[in-house]
C-alpha positions in Angstrom: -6.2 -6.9 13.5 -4.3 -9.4 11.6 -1.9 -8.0 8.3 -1.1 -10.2 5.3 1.0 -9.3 2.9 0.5 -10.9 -0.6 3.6 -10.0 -2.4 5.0 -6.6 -4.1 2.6 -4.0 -2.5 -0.3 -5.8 -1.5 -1.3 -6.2 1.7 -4.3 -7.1 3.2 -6.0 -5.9 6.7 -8.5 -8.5 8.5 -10.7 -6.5 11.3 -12.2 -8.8 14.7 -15.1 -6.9 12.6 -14.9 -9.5 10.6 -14.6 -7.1 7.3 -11.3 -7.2 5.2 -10.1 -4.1 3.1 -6.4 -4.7 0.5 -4.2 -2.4 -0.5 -2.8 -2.6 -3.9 -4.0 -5.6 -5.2 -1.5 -6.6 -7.8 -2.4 -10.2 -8.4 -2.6 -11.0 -12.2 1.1 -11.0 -13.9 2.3 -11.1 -10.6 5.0 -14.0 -10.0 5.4 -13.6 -6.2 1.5 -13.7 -5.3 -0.2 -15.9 -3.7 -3.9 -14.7 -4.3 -5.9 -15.9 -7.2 -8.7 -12.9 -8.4 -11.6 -15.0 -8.8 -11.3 -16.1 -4.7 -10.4 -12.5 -3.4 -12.8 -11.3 -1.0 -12.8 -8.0 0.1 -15.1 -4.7 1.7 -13.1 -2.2 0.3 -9.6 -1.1 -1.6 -7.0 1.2 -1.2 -5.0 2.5 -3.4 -1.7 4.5 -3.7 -1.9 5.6 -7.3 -2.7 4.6 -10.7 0.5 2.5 -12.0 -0.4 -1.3 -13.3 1.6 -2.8 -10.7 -0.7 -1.6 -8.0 -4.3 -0.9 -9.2 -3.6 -3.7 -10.4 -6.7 -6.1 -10.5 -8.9 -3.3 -8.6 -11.4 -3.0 -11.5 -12.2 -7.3 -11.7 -12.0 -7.2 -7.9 -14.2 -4.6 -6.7 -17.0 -5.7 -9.3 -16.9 -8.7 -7.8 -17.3 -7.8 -4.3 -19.2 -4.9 -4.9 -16.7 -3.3 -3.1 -15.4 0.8 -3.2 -12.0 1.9 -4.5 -11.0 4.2 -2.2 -7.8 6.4 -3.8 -7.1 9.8 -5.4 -9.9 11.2 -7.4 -8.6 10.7 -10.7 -8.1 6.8 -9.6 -11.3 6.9 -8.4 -12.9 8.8 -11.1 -10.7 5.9 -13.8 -12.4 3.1 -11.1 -16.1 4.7 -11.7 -15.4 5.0 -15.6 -15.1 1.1 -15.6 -18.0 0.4 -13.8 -17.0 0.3 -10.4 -17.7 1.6 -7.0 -15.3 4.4 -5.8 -14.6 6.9 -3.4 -12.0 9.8 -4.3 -9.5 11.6 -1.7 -7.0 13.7 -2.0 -3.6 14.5 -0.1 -3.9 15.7 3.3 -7.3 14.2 3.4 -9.2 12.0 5.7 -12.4 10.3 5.8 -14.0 7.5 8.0 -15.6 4.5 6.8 -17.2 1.4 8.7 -14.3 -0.3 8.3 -11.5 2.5 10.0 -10.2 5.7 9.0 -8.2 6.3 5.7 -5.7 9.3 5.2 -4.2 10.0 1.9 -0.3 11.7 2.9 2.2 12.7 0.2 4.4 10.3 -1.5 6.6 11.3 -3.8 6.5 9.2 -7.2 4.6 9.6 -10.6 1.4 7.9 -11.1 -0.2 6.9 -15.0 -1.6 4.4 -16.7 -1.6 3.7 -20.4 -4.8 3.3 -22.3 -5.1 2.5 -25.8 -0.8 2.9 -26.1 -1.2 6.5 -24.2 -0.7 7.4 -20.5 -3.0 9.0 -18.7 -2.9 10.9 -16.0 -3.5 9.6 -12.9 -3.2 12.0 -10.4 -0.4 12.4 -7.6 0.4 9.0 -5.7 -0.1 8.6 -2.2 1.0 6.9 0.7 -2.2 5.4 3.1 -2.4 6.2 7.2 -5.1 3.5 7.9 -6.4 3.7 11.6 -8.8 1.1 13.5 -9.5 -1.3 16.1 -6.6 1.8 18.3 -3.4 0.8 15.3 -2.6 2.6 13.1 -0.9 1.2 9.7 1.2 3.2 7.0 1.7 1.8 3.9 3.9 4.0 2.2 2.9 3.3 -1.6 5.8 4.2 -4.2 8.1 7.0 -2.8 11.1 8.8 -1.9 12.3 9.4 1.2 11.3 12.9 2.3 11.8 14.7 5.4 7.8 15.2 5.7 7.8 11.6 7.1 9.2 12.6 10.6 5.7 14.9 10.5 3.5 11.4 10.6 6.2 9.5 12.9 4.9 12.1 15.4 1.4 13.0 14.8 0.8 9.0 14.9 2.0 6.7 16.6 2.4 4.1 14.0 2.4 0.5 14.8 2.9 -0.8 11.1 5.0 0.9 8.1 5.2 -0.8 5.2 8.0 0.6 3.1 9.3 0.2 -0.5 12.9 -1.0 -0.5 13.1 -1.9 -4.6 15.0 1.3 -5.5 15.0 2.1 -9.1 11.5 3.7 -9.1 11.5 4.2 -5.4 13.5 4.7 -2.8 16.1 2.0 -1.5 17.1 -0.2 1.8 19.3 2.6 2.8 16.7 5.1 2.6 13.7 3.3 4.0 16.2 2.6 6.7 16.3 6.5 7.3 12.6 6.8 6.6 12.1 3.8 9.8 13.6 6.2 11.7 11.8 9.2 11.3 8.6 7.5 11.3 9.2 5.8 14.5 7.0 2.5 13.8 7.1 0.0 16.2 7.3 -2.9 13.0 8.5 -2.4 9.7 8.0 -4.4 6.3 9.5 -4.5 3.1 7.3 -4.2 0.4 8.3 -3.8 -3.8 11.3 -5.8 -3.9 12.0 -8.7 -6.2 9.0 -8.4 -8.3 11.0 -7.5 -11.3 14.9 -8.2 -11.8 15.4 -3.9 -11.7 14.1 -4.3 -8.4 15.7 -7.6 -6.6 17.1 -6.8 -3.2 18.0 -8.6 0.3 15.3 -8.2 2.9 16.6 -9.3 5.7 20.0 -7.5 5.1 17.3 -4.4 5.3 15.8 -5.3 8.6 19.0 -6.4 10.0 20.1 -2.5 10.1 16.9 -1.6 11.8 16.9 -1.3 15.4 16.0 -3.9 17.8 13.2 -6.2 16.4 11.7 -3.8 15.1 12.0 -5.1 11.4 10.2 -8.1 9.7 10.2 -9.8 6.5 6.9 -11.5 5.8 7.3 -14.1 2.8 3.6 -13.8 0.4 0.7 -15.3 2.1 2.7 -14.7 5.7 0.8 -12.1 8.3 1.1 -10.2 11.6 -1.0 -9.9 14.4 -1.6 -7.0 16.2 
């Protein structure tokens, strides 16, 4: 399994299957990508919830590739409205796929987007347990911290968390520090940093307070190999 991250939130996951699924796949309006839309390739996408900066360029995307969104149901049922695939979850749930086995937890953070100069609901956002090829990856979404992440530090063994360190809209390095430790990954990434000017931070000051190696910063286009 081989994890690239592609700037603010998305990352994307490359199975020996040969099939590829992304997370989040802000691209357009993006500064720190390093994707262009028209050369993604993808099986499926996951998302976290419905804010612009991560469904990002689902819709354009998933067309393309004839591809599912896989997310809460009222991204899902937003994904369908435009013409795209989609499969709909909800918190707590699970389902598996041929590519691995998705599980929408709690994160705790709004979730809208604006249509027409209105918001609209989007349902509660997410955080993704993604399990295959025996790893299991967390991407954390938008969030707090919250005590409930100790609950998936023990029911998996998680190889890969990627956490938001931005603060502003989520939590910051000090708290994702505190959320490493209750999940008990064996690597964790920054994610949602630097994006915007509200949200510039120091990576590597982050991952230098985690323990041991356990921390990495991965620049856009950079990956990990499990």
């Amino acid at each position: 399994m081989k994890l690239i991250y592609h700037g603010h939130s998305c990352v994307e996951i490359e199975l020996a299957t040969g099939k590829t699924v992304l997370i989040d796949p802000f691209i357009s309006g993006n500064p720190l990508s390093d994707l262009k839309v028209a050369e993604v390739k993808t099986d499926a996408l996951l998302i976290t919830h419905g804010h612009s900066d991560h469904i990002g360029d689902m819709i354009p995307i998933a067309k393309k590739n004839d591809a599912p969104i896989i997310s809460m149901v009222e991204v899902a049922n937003y994904a369908q409205s435009q013409g795209a695939k989609s499969h709909g979850m909800n918190l707590g749930g699970t389902h598996v796929f041929d590519f691995g086995t998705v599980k929408l937890v709690r994160a705790d953070h709004s979730s809208s987007i604006e249509i027409d100069g209105v918001n609209q609901y989007m349902g509660l956002a997410s955080g993704i347990i993604f399990q295959a090829e025996g790893k299991t990856i967390y991407h954390a979404g938008d969030t707090a911290l919250y005590s409930d992440m100790q609950l998936w530090g023990d029911q998996f063994a998680i190889d890969v968390a990627f956490l938001p360190i931005g603060d502003n809209f989520t939590m910051g390095p000090e708290e994702a520090c505190y959320a490493a430790k209750l999940l008990k990954a064996k690597k964790v990434v920054p994610i949602h940093y630097d994006t915007f000017p509200v949200i510039k931070q120091d990576p590597h000051a982050f991952v230098a307070k985690l323990p041991g190696d356990s921390g990495l910063v991965l620049a856009a286009g950079e990956s990990i190999e499990l």
